[in-house]
C-alpha positions in Angstrom: 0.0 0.0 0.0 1.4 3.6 -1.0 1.5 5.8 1.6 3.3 9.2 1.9 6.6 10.3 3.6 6.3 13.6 5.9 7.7 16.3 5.0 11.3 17.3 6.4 14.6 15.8 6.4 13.7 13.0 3.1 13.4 16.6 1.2 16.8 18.4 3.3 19.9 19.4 1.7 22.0 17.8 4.5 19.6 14.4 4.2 20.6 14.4 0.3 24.2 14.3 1.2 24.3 11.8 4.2 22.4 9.3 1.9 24.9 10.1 -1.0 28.1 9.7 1.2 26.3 6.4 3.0 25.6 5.0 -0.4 28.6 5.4 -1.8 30.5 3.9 1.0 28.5 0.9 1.3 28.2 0.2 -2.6 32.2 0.2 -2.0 32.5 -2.5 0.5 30.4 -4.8 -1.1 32.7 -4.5 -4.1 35.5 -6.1 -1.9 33.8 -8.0 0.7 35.5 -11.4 1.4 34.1 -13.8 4.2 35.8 -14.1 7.1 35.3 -14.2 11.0 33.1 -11.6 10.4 30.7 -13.2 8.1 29.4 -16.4 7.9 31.1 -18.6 5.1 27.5 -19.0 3.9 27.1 -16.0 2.6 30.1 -16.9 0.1 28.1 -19.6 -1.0 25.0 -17.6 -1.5 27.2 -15.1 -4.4 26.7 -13.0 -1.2 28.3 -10.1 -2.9 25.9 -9.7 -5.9 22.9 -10.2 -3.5 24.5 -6.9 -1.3 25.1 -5.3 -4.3 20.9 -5.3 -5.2 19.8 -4.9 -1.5 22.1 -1.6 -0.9 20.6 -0.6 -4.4 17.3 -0.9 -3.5 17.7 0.6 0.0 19.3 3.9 -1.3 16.6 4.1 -4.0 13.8 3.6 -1.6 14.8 6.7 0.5 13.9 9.0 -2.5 10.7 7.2 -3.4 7.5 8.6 -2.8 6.0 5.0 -1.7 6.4 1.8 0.0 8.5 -0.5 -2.3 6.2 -3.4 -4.0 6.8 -6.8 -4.0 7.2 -6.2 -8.0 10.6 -3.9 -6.6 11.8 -6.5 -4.4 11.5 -9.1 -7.1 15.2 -9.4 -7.7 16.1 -9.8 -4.2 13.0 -12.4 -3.5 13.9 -14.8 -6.6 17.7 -14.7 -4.9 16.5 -15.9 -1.4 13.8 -18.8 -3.1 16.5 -19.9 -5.4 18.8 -20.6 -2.5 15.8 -22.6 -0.7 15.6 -24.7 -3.5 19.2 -25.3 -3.7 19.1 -26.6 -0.3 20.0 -23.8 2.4 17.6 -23.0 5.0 15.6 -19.7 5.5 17.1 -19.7 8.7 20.8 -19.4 7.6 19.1 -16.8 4.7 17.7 -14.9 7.1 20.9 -14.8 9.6 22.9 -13.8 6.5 21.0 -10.6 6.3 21.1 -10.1 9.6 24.6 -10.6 9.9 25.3 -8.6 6.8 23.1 -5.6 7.4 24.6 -5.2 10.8 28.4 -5.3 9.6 26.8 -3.0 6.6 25.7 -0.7 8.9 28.2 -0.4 11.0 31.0 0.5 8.3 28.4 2.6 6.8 27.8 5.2 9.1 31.8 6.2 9.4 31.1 8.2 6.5 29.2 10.8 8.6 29.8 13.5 10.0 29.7 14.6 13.5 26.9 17.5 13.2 24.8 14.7 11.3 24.8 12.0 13.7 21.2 13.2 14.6 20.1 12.3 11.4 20.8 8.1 12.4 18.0 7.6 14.2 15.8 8.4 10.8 18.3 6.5 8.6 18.4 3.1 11.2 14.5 3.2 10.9 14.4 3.5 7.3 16.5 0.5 7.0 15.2 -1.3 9.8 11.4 -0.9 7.6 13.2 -1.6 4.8 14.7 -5.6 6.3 10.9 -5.4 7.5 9.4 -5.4 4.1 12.1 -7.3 2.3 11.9 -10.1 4.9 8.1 -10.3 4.9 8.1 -10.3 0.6 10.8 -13.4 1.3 8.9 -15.3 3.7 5.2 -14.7 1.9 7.0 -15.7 -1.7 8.6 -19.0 0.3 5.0 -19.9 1.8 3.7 -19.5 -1.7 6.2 -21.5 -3.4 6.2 -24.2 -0.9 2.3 -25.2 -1.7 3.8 -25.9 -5.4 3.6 -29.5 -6.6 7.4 -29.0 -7.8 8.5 -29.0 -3.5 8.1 -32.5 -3.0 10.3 -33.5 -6.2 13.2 -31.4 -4.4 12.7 -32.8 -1.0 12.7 -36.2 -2.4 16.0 -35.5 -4.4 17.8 -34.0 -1.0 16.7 -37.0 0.5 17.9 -39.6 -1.8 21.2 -37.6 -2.4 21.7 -37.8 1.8 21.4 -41.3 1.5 23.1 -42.5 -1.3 26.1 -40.5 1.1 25.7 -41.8 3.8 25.8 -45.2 2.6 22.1 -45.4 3.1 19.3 -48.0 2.0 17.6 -45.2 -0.3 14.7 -44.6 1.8 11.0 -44.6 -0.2 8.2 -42.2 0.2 4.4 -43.2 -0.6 3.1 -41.6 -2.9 6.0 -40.1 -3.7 7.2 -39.3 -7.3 9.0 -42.1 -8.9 12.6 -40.9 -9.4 15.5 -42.8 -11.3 18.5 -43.6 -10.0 21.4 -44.4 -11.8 24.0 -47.5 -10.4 27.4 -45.7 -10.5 28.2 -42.0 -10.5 30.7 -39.2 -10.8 30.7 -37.6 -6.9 31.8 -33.9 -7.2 32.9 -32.1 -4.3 32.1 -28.1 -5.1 35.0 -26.0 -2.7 34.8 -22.4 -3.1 37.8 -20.3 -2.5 37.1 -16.4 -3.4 34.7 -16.4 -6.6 33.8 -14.0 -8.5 30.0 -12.9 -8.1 28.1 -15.5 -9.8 30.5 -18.3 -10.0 29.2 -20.7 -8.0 25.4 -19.9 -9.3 26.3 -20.6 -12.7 28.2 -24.0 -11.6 25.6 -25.2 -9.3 22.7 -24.6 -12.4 25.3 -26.4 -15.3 25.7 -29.4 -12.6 22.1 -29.2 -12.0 20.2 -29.4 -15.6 22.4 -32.7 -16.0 20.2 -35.4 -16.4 19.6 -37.9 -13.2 22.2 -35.6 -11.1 21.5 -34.8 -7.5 22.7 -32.4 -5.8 23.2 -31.7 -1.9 24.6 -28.9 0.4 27.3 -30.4 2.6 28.9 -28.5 5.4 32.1 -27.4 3.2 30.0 -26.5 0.1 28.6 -28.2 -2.6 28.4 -32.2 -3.4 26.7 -33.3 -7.5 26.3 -36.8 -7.7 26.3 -37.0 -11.6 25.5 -40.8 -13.2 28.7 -42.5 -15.1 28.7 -42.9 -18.7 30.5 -45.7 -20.3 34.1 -44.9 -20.3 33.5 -41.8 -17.6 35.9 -43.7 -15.0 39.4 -43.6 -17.6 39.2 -39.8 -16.8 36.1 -38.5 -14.9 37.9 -35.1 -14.6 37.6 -34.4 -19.0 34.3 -36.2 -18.9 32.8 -33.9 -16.1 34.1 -30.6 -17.7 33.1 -32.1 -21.5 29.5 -32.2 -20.2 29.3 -29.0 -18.0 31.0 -27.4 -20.9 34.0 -25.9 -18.8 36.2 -24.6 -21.4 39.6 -23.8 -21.1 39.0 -20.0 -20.5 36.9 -20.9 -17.5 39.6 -22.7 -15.9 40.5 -20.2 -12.9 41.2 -20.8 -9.2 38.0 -19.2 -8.0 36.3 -22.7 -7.1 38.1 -26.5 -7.2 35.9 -29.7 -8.2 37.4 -32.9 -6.5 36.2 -35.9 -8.8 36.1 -39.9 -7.5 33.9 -42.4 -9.6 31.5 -44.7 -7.8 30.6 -48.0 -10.1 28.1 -48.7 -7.3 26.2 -47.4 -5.2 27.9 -49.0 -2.0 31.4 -47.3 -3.4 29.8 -43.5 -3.2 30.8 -43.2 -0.1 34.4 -43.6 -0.2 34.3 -41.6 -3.3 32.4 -39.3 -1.7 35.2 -38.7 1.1 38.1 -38.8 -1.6 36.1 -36.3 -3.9 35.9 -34.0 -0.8 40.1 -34.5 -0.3 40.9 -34.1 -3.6 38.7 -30.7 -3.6 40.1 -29.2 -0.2 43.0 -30.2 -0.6 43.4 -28.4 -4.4 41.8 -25.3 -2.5 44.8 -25.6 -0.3 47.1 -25.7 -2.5 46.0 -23.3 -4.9 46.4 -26.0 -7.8 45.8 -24.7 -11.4 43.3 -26.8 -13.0 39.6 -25.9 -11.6 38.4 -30.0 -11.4 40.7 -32.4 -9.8 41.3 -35.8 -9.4 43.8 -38.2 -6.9 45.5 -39.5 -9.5 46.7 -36.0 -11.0 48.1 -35.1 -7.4 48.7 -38.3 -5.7 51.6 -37.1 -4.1 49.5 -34.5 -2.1 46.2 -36.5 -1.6 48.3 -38.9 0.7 49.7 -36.4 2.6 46.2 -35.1 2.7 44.5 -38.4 3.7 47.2 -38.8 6.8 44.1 -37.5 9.1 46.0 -37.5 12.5 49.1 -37.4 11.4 48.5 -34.2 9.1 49.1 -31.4 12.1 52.3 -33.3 13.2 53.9 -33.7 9.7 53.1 -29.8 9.5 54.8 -28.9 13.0 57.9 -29.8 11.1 58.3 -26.5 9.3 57.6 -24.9 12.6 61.1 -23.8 13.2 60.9 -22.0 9.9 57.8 -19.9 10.8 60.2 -17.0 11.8 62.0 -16.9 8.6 59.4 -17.0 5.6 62.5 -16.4 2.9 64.0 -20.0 3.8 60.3 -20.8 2.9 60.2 -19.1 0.0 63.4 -20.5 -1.1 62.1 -24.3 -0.1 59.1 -23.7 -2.0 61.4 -22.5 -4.9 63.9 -25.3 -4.9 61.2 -27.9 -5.1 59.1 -25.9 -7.7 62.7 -26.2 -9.5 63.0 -29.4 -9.5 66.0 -29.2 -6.9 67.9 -27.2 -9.4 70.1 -24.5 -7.9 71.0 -21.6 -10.6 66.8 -22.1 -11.1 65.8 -21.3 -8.1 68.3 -18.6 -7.7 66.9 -16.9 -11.0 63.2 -16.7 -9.7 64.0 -15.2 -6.5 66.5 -13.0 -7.9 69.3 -13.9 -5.5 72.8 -15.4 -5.9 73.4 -19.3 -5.7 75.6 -19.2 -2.9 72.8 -17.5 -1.2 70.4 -20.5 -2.2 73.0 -23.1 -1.0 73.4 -20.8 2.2 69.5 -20.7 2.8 69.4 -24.7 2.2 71.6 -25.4 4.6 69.9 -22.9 7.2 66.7 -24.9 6.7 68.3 -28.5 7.3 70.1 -27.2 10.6 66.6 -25.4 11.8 64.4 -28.4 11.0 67.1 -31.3 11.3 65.9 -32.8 7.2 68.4 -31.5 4.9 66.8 -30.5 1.1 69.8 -31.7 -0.3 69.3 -35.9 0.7 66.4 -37.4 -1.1 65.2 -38.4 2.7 64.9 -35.0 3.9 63.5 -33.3 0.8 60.5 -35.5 0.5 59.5 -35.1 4.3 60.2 -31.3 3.7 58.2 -31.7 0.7 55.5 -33.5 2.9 55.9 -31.2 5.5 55.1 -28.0 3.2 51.7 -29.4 2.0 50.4 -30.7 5.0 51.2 -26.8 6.4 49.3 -25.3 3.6 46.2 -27.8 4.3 46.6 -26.8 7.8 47.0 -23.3 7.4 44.5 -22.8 4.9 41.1 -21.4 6.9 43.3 -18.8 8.4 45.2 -17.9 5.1 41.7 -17.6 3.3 40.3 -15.2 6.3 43.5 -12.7 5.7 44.3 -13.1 1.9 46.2 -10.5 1.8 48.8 -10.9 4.9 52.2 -11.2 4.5 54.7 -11.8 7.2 58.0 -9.7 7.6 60.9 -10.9 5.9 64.2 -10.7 8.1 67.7 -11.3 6.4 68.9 -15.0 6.4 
């Protein structure tokens, strides 16, 4: 229902110029938001950023309009949310991410004023806090709405037999349920997101999606496609998967990693299931290349990987070095080297002797000398297992670096 504002700072000079400074800031953040211990990691899964990008939109525009905003204006943000239902995450976590969100919004957004216009926040927090009214209530009527479609208990039914299928589960059966096929022996897919670029993982999800007989589920780590095996899939699942999600060479980028295992029964998805999710952590880790993944293309590193206990231990290793980050860098360039001196001297732009130097520093610190084939391939070991480790707090501060001192 439209209904008129009253007359008095919406129409004042000083209100223009708060909203225009407010605006501006916020549309900034959301440009370079990144999840961290500030967000939930959810919200990277959602394409938080684009959904930010059309609430702070709509927000600034309905501060100037002469009505209530229409469920026809919330539209966009609406489809987002119900979208996200049917791909499997709860209104709950929806609704805490734009609680979470507007709050952290807010909060960043209101440095850009002024001291003489702090009066003016009590009219701007209730404009927002009507405008997370509406929004919400358009959400929540659209979801009721949705939920009384025919469509709802096709979607359940496919979470359902994707959870069991899993879990190594006797696929459960409905009555009167719809009858859904399901093949005998799949591609799993383990979906790991690093930092994507808005829309990535949208436009994944729906190319996994449309393929015939696939299921897809919401695990806690991202996103799992069981996809059914086509007759000769198993020699290379990795080419077959990207052949039939049409992943061409220009969209290989190290914005999301797809760890691939073959199941040729049902009984074997679980263990592929658990090496699928490996392969794809472990990539993310690693920062490998290639966007899908398989053991077989980095055995060397899924071991390390699958060591489960013994993964923090083999990582303590390299704990002498965490003082001294250019004997790292020169351990990371002497393997990426191929053990070759003069290389590794060229691409960190330093001497040989100073390589040699360095080597030796790291096999007196740590006790495993680079030089014997023994110690290299524990320090080898060591280095991946500290990047698995290490990874959740590298991808919370992407952009720290450590100081450097002279070795």
């Amino acid at each position: 229902m439209a209904h008129s504002r009253e007359p008095g700072p919406a129409h004042d000079e000083q209100w223009q110029h708060v909203i225009a400074r407010a605006h501006a800031r916020a549309a900034g953040l959301a440009t370079t938001l990144k999840t961290d211990d500030l967000l939930p990691h959810s919200m990277l899964d959602a394409d938080f950023v684009p959904s930010v990008q059309l609430n702070i939109a709509l927000f600034f525009r309905s501060l100037v309009m002469e009505h209530e905003l229409t469920r026809e204006d919330t539209r966009p943000i609406v489809e987002r949310a119900l979208r996200l239902v049917r791909d499997g995450m709860s209104l709950e976590e929806i609704l805490t991410n734009y609680r979470v969100g507007t709050a952290f919004l807010w909060s960043e957004s209101i440095l850009a004023l002024e001291p003489e216009e702090y009066p003016l926040l009590p009219k701007l927090g209730l404009c927002l806090t009507n405008y997370l009214n509406l929004v919400v209530t358009h959400i929540a009527t659209t979801l009721i709405e949705d939920s009384r479609q025919p469509r709802w208990d096709l979607l359940e039914r496919q979470g359902e037999i994707a959870a069991d299928l899993l879990a190594g589960r006797e696929v459960s059966g409905w009555t009167g349920a719809p009858d859904i096929p399901i093949a005998e022996s799949f591609i799993v897919a383990a979906v790991r997101l690093g930092h994507p670029a808005p829309g990535t993982l949208t436009a994944l999800r729906d190319r996994l999606g449309r393929l015939p007989g696939t299921f897809l589920y919401r695990d806690n780590g991202g996103w799992i496609a069981l996809v059914p095996l086509r007759p000769g899939d198993e020699r290379d699942p990795a080419s077959a998967l990207a052949s039939r999600i049409v992943l061409s060479s220009s969209d290989i980028q190290t914005e999301c990693w797809i760890g691939v295992a073959t199941a040729l029964t049902r009984a074997d998805i679980p263990g592929a299931y658990a090496e699928a999710r490996t392969v794809a952590e472990t990539a993310r880790a690693l920062g490998r290349p290639e966007t899908i993944c398989t053991r077989n293309r980095m055995i060397f590193e899924y071991s390390v990987a699958a060591g489960g206990p013994t993964l923090t231990a083999l990582a303590a290793l390299l704990d002498p070095l965490a003082a001294h980050p250019a004997l790292l860098e020169t351990l990371d360039a002497f393997i990426d080297s191929q053990f070759n001196h003069n290389v590794s001297a060229q691409a960190l732009f330093i001497h040989r002797n100073t390589v040699t130097y360095r080597l030796s520093r790291i096999a007196e610190l740590t006790g495993y000398d680079p030089l014997l084939a023994s110690g290299v391939s524990t320090l080898m070991a060591a280095r991946v297992a500290q990047r698995i480790v290490t990874y959740p707090a590298r991808a919370a501060n992407p952009h720290r670096r450590g100081s450097d001192p002279v070795v």
